[in-house]
Backbone as ProteinMPNN parsed JSONL, in Angstrom:
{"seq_chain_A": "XXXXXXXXXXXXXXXXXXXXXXXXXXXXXXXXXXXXXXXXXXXXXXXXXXXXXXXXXXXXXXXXXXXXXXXXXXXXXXXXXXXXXXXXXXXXXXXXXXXXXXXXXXXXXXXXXXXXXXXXXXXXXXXXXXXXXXXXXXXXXXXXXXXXXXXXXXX", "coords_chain_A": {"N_chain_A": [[-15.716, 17.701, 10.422], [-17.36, 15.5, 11.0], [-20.048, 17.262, 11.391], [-20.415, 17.56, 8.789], [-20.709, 15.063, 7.288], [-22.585, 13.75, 8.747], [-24.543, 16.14, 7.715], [-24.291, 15.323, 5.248], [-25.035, 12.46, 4.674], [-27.746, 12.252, 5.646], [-30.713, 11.441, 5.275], [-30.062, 9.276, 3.884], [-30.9, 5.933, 2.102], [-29.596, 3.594, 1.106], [-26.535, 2.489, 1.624], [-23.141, 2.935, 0.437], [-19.59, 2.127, 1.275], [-16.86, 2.795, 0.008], [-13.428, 1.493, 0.305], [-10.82, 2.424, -0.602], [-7.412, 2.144, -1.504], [-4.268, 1.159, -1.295], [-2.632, -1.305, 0.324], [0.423, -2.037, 0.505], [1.577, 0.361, 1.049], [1.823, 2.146, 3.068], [0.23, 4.724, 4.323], [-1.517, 4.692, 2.072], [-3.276, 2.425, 2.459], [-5.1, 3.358, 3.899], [-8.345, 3.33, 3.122], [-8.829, 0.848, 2.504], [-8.33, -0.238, 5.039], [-10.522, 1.237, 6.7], [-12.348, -0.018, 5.691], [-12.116, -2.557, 6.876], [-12.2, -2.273, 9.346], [-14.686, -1.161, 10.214], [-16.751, -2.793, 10.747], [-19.611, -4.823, 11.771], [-22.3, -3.345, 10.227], [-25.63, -1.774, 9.348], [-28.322, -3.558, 7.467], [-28.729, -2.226, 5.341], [-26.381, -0.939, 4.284], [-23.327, -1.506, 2.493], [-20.392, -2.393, 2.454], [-17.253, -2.047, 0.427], [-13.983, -3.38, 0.061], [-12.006, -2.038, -2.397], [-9.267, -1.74, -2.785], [-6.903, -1.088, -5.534], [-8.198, -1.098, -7.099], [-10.811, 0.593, -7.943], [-13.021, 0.431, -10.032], [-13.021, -2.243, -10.816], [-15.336, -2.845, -8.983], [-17.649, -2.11, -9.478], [-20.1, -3.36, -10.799], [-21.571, -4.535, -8.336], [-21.624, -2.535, -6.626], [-23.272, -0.908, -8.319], [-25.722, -2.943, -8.002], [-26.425, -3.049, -5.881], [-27.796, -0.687, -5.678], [-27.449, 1.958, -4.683], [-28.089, 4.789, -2.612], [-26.637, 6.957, -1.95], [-23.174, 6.687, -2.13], [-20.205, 6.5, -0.472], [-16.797, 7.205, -1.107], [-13.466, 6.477, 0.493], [-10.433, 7.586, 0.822], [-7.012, 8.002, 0.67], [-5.673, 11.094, -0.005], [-4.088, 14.09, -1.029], [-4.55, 16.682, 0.811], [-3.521, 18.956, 1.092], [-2.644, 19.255, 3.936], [-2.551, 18.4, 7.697], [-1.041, 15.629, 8.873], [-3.45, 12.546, 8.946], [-5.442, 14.396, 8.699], [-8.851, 15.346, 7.195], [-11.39, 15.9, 4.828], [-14.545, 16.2, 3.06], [-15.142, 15.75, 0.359], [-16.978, 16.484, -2.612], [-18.395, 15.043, -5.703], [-17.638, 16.887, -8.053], [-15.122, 17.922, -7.463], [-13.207, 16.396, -6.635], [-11.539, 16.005, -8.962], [-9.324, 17.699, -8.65], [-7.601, 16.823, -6.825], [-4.757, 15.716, -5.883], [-4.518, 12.369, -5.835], [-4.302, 8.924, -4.367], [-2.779, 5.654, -6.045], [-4.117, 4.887, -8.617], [-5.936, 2.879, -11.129], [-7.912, 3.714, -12.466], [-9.012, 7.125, -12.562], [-10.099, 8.665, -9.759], [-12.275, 10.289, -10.077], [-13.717, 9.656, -12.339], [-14.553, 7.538, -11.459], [-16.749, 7.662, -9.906], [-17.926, 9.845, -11.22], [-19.242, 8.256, -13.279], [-20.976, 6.854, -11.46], [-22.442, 8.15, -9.919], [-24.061, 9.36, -12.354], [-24.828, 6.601, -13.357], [-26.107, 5.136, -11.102], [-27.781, 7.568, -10.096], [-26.938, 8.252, -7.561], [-26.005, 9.82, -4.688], [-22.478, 10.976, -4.36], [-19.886, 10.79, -2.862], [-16.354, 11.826, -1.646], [-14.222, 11.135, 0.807], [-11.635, 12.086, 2.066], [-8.543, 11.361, 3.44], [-5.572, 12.958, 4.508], [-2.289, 11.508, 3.696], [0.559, 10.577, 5.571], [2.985, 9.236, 4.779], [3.496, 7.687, 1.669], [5.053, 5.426, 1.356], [6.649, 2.855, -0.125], [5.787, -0.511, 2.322], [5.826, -0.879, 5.493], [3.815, 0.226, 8.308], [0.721, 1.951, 9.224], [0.445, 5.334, 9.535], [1.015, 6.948, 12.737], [-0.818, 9.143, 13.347], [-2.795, 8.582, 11.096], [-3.704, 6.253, 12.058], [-5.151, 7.155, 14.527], [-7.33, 8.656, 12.989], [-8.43, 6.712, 11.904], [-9.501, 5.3, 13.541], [-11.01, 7.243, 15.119], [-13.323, 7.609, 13.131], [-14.196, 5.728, 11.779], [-16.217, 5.099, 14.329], [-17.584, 7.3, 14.501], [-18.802, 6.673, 11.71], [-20.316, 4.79, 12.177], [-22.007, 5.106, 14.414], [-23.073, 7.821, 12.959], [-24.437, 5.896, 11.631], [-26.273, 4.53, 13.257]], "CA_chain_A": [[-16.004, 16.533, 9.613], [-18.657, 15.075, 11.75], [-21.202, 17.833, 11.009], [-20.068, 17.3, 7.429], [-20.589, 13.81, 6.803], [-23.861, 13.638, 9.281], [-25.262, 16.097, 6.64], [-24.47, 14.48, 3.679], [-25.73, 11.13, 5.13], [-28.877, 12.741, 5.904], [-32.045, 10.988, 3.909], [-29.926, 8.016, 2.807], [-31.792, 4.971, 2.102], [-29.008, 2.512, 1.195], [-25.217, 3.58, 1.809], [-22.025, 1.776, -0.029], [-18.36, 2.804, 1.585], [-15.936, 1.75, -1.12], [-12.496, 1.951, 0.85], [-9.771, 2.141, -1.94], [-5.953, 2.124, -1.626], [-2.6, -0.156, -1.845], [-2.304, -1.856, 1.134], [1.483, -2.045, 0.268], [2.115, 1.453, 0.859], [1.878, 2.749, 3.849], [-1.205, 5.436, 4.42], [-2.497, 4.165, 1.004], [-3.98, 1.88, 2.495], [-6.452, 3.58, 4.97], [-9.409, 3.587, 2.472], [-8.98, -0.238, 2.645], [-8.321, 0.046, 6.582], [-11.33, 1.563, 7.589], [-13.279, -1.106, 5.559], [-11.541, -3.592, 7.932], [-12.076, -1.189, 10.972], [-15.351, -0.526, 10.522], [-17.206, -4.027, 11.729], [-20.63, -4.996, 11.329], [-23.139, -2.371, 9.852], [-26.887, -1.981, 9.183], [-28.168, -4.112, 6.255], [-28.417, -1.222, 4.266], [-25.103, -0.319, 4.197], [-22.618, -2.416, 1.982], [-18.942, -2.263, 2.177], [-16.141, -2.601, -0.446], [-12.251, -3.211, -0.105], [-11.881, -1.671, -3.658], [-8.423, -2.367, -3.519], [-6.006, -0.293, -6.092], [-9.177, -0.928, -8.521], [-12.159, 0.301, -7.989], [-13.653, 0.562, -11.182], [-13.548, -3.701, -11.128], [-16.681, -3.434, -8.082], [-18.833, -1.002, -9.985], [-21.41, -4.052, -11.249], [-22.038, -5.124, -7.182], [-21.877, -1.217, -6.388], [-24.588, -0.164, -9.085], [-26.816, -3.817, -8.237], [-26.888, -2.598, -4.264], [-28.709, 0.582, -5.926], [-27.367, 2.773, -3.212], [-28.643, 6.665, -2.399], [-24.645, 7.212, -1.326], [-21.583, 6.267, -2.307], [-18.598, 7.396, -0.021], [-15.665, 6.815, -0.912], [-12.277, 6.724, 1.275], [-8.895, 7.347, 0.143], [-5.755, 8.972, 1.175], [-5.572, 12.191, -0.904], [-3.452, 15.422, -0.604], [-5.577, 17.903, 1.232], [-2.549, 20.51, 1.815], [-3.006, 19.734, 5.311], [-1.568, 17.725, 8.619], [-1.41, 14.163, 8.605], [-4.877, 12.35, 9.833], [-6.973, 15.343, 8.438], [-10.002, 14.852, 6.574], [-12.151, 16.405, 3.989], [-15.544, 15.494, 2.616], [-14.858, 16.683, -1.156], [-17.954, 16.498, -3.474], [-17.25, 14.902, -7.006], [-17.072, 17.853, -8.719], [-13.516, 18.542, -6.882], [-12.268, 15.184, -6.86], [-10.277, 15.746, -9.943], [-8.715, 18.726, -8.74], [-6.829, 16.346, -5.928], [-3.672, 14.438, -5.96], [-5.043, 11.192, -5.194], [-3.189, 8.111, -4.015], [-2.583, 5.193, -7.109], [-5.424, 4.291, -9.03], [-5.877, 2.584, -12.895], [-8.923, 4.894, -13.144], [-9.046, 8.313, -11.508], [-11.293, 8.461, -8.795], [-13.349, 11.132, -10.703], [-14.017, 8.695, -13.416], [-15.446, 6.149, -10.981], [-17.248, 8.641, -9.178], [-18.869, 10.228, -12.431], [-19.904, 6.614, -13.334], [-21.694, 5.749, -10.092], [-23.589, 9.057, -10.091], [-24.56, 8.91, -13.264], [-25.521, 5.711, -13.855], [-27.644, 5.112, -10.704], [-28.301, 9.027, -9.653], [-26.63, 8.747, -6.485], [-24.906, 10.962, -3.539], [-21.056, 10.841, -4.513], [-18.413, 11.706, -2.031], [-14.734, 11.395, -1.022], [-13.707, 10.948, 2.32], [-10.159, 12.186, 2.198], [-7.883, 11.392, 4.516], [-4.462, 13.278, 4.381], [-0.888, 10.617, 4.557], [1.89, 11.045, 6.604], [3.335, 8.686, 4.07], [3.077, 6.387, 0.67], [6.19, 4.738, 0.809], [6.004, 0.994, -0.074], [6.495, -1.235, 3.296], [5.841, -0.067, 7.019], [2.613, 0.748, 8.872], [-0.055, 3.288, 9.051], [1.275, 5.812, 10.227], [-0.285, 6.766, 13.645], [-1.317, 10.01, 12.718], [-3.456, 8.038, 10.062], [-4.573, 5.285, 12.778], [-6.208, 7.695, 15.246], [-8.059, 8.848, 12.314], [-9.473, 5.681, 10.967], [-10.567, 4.939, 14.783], [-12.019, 8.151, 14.87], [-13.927, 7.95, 11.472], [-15.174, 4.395, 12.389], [-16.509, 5.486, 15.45], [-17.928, 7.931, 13.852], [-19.486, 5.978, 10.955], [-20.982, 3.375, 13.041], [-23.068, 6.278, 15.477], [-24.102, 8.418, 12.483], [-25.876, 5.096, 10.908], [-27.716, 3.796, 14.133]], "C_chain_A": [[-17.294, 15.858, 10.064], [-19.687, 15.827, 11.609], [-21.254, 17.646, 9.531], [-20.876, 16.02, 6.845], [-22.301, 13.047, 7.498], [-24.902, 14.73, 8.078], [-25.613, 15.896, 5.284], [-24.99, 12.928, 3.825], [-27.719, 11.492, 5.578], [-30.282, 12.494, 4.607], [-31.03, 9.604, 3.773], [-30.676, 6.672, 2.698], [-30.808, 3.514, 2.249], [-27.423, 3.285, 0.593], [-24.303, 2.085, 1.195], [-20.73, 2.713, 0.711], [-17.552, 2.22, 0.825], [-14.296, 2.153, -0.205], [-11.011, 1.341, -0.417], [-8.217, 2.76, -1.833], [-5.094, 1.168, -2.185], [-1.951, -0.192, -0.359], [-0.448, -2.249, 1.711], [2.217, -0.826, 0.823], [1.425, 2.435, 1.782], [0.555, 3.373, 4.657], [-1.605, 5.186, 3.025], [-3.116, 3.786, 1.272], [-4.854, 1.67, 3.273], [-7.596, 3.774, 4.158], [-9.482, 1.756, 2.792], [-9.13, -0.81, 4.452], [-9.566, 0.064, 7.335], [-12.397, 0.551, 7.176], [-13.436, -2.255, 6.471], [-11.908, -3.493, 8.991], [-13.408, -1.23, 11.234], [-16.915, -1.887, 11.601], [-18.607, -4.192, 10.906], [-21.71, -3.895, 11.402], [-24.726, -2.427, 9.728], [-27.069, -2.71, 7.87], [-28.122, -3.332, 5.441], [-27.501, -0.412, 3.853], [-23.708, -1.878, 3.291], [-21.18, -1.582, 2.052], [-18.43, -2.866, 1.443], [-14.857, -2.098, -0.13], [-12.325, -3.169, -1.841], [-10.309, -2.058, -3.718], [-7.647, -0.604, -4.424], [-7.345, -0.022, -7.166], [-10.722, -0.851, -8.335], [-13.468, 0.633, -8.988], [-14.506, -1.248, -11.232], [-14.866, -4.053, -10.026], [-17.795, -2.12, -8.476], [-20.151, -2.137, -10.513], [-21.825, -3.64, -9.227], [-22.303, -3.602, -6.965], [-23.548, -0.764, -7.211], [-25.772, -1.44, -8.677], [-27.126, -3.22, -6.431], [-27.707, -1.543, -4.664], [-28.49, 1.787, -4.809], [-27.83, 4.37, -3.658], [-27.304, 7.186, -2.007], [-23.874, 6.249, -1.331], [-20.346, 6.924, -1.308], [-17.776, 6.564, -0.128], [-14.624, 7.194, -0.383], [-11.129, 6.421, 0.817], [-8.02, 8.196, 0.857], [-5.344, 9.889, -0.113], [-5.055, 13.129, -0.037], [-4.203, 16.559, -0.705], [-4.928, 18.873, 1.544], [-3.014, 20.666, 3.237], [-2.561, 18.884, 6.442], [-1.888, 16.149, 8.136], [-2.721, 13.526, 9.676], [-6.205, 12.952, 9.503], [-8.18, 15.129, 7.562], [-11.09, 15.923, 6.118], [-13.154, 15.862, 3.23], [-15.488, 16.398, 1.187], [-16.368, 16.063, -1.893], [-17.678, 16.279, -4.823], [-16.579, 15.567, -7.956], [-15.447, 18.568, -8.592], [-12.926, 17.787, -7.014], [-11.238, 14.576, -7.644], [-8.731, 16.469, -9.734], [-7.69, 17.829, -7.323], [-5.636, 15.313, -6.327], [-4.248, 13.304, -4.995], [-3.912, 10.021, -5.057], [-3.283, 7.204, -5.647], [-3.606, 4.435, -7.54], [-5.152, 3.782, -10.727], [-6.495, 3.448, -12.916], [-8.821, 5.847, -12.257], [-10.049, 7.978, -11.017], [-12.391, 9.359, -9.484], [-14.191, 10.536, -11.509], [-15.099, 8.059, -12.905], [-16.563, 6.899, -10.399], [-18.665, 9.796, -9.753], [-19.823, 9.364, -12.717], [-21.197, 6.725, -12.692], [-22.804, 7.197, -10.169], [-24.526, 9.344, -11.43], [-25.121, 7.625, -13.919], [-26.785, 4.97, -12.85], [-27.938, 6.479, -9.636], [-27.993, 8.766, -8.103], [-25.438, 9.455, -5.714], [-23.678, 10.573, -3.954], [-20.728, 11.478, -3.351], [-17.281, 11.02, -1.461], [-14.943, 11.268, 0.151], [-12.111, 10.714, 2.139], [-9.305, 12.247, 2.843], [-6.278, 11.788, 4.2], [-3.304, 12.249, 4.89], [-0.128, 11.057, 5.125], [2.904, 10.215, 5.209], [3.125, 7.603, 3.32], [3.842, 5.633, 0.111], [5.818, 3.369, 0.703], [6.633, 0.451, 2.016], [6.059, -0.446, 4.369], [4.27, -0.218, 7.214], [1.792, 1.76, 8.706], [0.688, 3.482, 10.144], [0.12, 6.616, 11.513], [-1.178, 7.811, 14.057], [-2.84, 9.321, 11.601], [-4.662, 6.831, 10.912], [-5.776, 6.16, 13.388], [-6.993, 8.217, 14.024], [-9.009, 7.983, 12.162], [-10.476, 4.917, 12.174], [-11.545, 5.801, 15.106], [-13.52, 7.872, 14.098], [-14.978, 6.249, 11.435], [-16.173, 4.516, 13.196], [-17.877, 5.739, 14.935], [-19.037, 7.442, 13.117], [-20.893, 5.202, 11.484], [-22.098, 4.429, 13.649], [-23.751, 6.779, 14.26], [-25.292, 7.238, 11.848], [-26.863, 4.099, 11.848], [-29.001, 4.497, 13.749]], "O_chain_A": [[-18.231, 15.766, 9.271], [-20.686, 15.112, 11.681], [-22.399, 17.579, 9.082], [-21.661, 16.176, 5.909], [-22.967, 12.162, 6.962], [-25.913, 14.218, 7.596], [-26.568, 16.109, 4.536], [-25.334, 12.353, 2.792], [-28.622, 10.665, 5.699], [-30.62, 13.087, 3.582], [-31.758, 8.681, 3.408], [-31.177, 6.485, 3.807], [-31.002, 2.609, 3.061], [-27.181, 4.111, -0.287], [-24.52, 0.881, 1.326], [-20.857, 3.937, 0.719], [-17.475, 0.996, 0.931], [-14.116, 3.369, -0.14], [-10.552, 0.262, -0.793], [-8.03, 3.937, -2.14], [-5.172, 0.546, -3.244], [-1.08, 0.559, 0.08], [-0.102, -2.596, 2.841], [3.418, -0.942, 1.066], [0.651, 3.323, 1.425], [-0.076, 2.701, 5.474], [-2.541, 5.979, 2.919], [-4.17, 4.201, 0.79], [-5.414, 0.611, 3.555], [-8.115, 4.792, 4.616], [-10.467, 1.474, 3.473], [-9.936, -1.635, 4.883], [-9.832, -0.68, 8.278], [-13.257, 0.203, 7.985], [-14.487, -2.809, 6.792], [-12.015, -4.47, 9.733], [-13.667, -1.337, 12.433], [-17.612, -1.75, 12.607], [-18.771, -3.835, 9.739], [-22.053, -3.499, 12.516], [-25.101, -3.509, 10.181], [-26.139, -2.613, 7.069], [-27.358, -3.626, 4.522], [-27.667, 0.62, 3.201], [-23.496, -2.995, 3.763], [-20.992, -0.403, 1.754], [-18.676, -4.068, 1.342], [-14.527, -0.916, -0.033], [-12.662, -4.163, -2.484], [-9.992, -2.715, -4.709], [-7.817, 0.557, -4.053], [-7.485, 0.981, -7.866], [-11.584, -1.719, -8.473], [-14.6, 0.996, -8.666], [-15.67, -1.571, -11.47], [-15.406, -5.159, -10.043], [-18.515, -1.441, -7.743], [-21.255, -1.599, -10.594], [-22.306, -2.548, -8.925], [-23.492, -3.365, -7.179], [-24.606, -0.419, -6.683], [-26.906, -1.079, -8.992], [-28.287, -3.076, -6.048], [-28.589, -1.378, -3.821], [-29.403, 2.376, -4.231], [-27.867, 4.892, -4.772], [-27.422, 8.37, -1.693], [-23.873, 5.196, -0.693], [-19.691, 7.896, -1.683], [-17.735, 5.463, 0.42], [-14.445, 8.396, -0.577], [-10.754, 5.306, 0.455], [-8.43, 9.072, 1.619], [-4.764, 9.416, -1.09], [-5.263, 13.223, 1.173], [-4.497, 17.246, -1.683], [-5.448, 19.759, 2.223], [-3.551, 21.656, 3.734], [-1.674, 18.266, 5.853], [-2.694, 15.691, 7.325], [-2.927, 13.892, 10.833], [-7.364, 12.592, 9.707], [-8.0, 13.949, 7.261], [-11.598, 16.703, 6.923], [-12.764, 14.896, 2.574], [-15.789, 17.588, 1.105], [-16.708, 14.963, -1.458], [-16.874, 17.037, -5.366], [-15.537, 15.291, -8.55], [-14.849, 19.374, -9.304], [-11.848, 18.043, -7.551], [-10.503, 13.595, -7.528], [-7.621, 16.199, -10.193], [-6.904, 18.648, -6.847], [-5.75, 14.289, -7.001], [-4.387, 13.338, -3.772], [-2.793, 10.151, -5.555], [-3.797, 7.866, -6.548], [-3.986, 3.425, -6.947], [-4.269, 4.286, -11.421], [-5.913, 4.413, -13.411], [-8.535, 5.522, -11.105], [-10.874, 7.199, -11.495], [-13.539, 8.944, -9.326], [-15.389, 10.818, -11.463], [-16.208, 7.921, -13.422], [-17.594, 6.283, -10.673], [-19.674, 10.277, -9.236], [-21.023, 9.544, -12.507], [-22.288, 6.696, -13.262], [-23.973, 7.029, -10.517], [-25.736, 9.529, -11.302], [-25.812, 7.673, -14.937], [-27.845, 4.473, -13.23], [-28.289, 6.294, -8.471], [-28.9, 9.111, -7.346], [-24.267, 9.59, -6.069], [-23.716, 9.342, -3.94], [-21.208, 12.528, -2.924], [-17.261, 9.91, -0.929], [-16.116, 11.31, 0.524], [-11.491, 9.652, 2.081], [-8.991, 13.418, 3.055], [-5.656, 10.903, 3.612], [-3.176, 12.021, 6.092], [-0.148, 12.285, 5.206], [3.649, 11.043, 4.685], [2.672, 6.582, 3.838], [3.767, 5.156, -1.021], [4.889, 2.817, 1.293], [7.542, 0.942, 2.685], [5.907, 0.754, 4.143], [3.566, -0.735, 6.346], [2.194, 2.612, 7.912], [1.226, 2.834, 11.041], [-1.086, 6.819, 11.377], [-2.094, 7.649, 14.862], [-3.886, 9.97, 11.631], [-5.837, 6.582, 10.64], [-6.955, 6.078, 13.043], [-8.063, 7.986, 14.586], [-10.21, 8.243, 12.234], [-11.539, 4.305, 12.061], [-12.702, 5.46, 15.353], [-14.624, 7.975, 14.633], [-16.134, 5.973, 11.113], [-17.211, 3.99, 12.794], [-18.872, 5.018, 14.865], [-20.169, 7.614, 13.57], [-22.077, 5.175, 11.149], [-23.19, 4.374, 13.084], [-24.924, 6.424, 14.15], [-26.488, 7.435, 11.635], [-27.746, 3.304, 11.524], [-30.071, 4.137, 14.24]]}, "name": "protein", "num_of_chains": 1, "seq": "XXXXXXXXXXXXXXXXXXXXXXXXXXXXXXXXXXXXXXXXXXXXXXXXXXXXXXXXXXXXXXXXXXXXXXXXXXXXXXXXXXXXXXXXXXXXXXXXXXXXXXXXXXXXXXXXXXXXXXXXXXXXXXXXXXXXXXXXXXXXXXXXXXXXXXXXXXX"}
């Protein structure tokens, strides 16, 4: 993931992380998590808690003008809990994603198309999306990871 995500960050000029779940529900709500997690960034980097809806922060998204979009969600990667996949939008339909009004493909189409920039997931596999409880801690060491992470590739 880390060679992954260092070369798709590679050139960016101005980066958005939209972190989008349902805080309600368990590992849903590590896309919103790592927004929380991730602290203070370079100015050229904007963060959004998208929330269940992230179609409703597409004005502020498209007025930042960003060169990359990543977005973070808990999607079923057929794979352990914690794991992580940098999907490209073109795939993004082909995933069971966590609960959204608009598919993530939708929003994702949008944002590249309307101001020509980098799309990508950041998929983090749940342990579970039951309503009520915690991340699960499979899901934590991830989002400390992936923070970490974040923070180093954009010094």
């Amino acid at each position: 993931m880390a060679a992954a995500l260092s070369r798709w960050l590679h050139g960016y000029r101005r980066l958005v992380v939209a972190g989008v779940g349902n805080i309600l529900k368990t590992d849903d709500g590590l896309g919103v998590e790592v927004i929380r997690r991730l602290g203070t960034l370079p100015k050229n980097v904007l963060t959004v808690d998208c929330g269940t809806v992230p179609e409703t922060y597409l004005g502020p998204i498209v007025k930042f003008r960003p060169s990359h979009v990543l977005i973070v969600d808990a999607a079923d990667i057929a794979s352990n809990p914690g794991a992580t996949r940098l999907v490209p939008p073109e795939e993004i339909s082909g995933l069971s994603l966590s609960t959204h009004a608009l598919p993530l493909s939708v929003f994702a189409d949008y944002l590249k198309n309307r101001i020509d920039a980098d799309v990508a997931l950041l998929a983090i596999q749940p342990k579970t999306i039951d309503f009520g409880g915690t991340l699960s801690p499979e899901v934590q060491e991830t989002i400390d990871w992936l923070c970490s992470l974040i923070r180093n590739l954009l010094k």
